[in-house]
N, C-alpha and C positions, 0 to 999 in steps of 0.2 A: 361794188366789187366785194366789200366784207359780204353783207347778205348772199350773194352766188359762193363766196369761195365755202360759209357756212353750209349750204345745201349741196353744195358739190363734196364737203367732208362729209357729211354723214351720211351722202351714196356710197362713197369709196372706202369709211370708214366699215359700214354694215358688209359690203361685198368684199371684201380682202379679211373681216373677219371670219365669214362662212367659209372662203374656199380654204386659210390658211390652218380652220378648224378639224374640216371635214374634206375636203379635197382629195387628203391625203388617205383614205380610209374607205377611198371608193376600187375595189379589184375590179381590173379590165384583163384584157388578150387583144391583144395586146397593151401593157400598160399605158405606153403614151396617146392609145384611144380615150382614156379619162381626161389626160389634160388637154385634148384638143373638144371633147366634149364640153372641158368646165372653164379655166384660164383662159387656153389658147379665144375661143369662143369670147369670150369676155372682154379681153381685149380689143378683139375685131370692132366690137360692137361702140365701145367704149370712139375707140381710134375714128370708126366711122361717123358716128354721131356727129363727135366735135370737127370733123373736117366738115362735113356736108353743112352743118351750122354754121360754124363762120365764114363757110365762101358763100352759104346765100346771104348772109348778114349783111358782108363787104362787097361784094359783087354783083349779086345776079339783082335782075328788074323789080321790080314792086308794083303793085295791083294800085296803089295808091300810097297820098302819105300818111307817115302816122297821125293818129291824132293827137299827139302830145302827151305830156304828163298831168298827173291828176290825177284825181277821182270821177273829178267832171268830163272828163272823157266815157267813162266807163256808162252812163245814158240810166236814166233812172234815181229815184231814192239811194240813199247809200246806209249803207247800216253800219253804224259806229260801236266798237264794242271795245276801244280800247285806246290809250294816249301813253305815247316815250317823247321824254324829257320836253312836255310842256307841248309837242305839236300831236295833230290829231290824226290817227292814222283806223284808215276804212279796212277793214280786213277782210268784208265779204259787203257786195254791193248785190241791192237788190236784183239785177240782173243774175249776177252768179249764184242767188240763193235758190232763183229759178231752176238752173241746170242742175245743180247739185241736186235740189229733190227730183225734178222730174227724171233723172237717168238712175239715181240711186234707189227711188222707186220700180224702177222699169229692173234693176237688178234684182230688188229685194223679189220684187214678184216673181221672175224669172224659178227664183232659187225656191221660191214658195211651192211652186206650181212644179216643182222636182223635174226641171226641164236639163237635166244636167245630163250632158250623155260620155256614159262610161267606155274609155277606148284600151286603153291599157291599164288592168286594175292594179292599186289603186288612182291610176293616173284619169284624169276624164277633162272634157270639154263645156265651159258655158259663156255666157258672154261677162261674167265675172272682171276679168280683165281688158273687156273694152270697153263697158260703161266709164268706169272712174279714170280711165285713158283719157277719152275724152274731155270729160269735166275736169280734170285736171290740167288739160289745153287751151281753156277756156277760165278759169278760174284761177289758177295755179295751186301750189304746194299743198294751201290748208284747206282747197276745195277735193284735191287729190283724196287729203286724207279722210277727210268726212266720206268720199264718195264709199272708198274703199270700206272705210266704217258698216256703214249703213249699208252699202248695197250685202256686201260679205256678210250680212247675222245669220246668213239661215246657210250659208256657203259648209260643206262638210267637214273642211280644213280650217275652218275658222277658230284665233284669229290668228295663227301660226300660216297660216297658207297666202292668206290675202294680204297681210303686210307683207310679206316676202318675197308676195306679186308686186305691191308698189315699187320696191324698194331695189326691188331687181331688174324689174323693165319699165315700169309706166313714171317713175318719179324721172327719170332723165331724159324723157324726150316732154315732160311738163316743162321742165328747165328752158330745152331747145327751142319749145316750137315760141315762146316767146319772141325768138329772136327771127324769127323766119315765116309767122302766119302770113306777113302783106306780101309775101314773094308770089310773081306769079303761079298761076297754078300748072303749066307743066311741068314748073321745076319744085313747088311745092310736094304736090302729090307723090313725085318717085323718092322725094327726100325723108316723105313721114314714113312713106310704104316699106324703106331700107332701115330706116333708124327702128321701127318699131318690128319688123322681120326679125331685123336682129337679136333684139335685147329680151323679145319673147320667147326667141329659142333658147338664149340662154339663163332665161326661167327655168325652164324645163329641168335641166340640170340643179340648179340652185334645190329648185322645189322637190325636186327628186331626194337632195343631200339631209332637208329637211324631215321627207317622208319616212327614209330610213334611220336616220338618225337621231333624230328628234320624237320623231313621233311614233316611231315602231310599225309601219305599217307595210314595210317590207324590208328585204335583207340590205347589207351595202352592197349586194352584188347587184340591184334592180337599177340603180341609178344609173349606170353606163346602158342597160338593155333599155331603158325606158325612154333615153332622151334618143337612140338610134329611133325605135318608131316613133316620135314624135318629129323628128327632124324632119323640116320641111310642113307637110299637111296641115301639123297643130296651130304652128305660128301662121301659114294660109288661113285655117280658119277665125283668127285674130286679125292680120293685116289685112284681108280684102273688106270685110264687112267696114272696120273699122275706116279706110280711108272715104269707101263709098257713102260712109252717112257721115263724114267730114267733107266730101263733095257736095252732098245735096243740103247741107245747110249753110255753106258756102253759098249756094247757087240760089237756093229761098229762104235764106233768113242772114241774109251777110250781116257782119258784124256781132251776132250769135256766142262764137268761139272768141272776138276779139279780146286777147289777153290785157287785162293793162294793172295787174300785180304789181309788177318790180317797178310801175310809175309811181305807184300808189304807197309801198312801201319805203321807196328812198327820196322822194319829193318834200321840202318842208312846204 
């Protein structure tokens, strides 16, 4: 519970310091169009996540049982890089060091190969923010960040843009799906596809607050214009790819994504 409430502060410490910074500084037409674009939005996201997570926690069916805690759950070599107060704690097991490169790879190249496509400038689309989604599903927190790391060097916003990708949508459903990978998958799939819908749209805005604020690369007036065309299509181009390659490695390579982080961190 310490280690979650940690991770759940410095989600809600980062996002109540962006909007309480900048929020204020975004002119809309009408004004209360900003705060349903940025708070109102935020909260939704926020409210939804944690409901849809603990009723599949507590409620709904499971695909199997867990496998327990451990290390020795997580299947493979473990790679130790670190000890608190005398027990040995695994931080990234060779499994997870797998996915961390191969999707972080699969970004960096991406961003390599200047596949980034521009929709509302300087607003644009890549798969920036689904690689380390994933890996972070799968790995948890510190595979999150490396992904993000690594995949985001060649990313144009970088690294102002891609942490505030994490940090804004992909670290809180890293948190979630912990608690909800072995749930069946009819109720899995629409619960990833809501949670990460949401929290992606309200990147948009975040990332917007960022662009003109921070980074000068447009006025504050662009941030309310920018998240209307984004709303809806952006975060589609996000949620569908992103569940359907969490379907098919579900379906050939199960166990793939099996989280088992928070076994591995509070287990002596």
């Amino acid at each position: 519970m310490t280690l979650l409430a940690v991770l759940l502060g410095i989600y809600f410490v980062y996002n109540l310091a962006v909007l309480g910074v900048w929020a204020g500084s975004v002119p809309s037409d009408p004004p209360f169009l900003a705060l349903v674009m940025g708070p109102i939005l935020w909260v939704a996201a926020i409210v939804t996540t944690g409901v849809t997570t603990y009723a599949a926690y507590r409620f709904l069916p499971k695909e199997s049982a867990r496998t327990g805690p451990g290390a020795s759950a997580d299947g493979g070599a473990n790679v130790t890089v670190g000890r608190s107060l005398g027990r040995k704690i695994v931080w990234v097991t060779s499994r997870e060091a797998g996915i961390i490169a191969a999707f972080s790879g699969i970004t960096f190249a991406w961003n390599a190969l200047g596949l980034i496509i521009v929709v509302f400038p300087p607003g644009s689309w890549s798969i920036t923010g689904i690689m380390p989604q994933i890996v972070g599903m799968g790995t948890g927190p510190i595979g999150l960040f490396i992904a993000h790391f690594l995949g985001g060097l060649l990313w144009y916003d970088f690294p102002w843009g891609t942490f505030n990708f994490m940090l804004s949508s992909t670290f809180l459903v890293t948190i979630a799906y912990y608690f909800y990978h072995d749930v069946v998958w009819r109720w899995k799939y629409p619960i990833l596809f809501a949670q990460t819908f949401l929290l992606h749209q309200y990147d948009v805005f975040t990332w917007a607050l960022w662009a003109s604020n921070f980074a000068k690369l447009a006025p504050t007036g662009f941030v309310v214009p920018s998240t209307l065309v984004f709303i809806g299509p952006w975060s589609l181009l996000n949620t569908v790819p992103l569940v359907i390659i969490v379907a098919l490695l579900d379906r050939y390579a199960p166990g793939f994504l099996r989280p088992t982080w928070l076994d591995r961190y509070t287990t002596k």
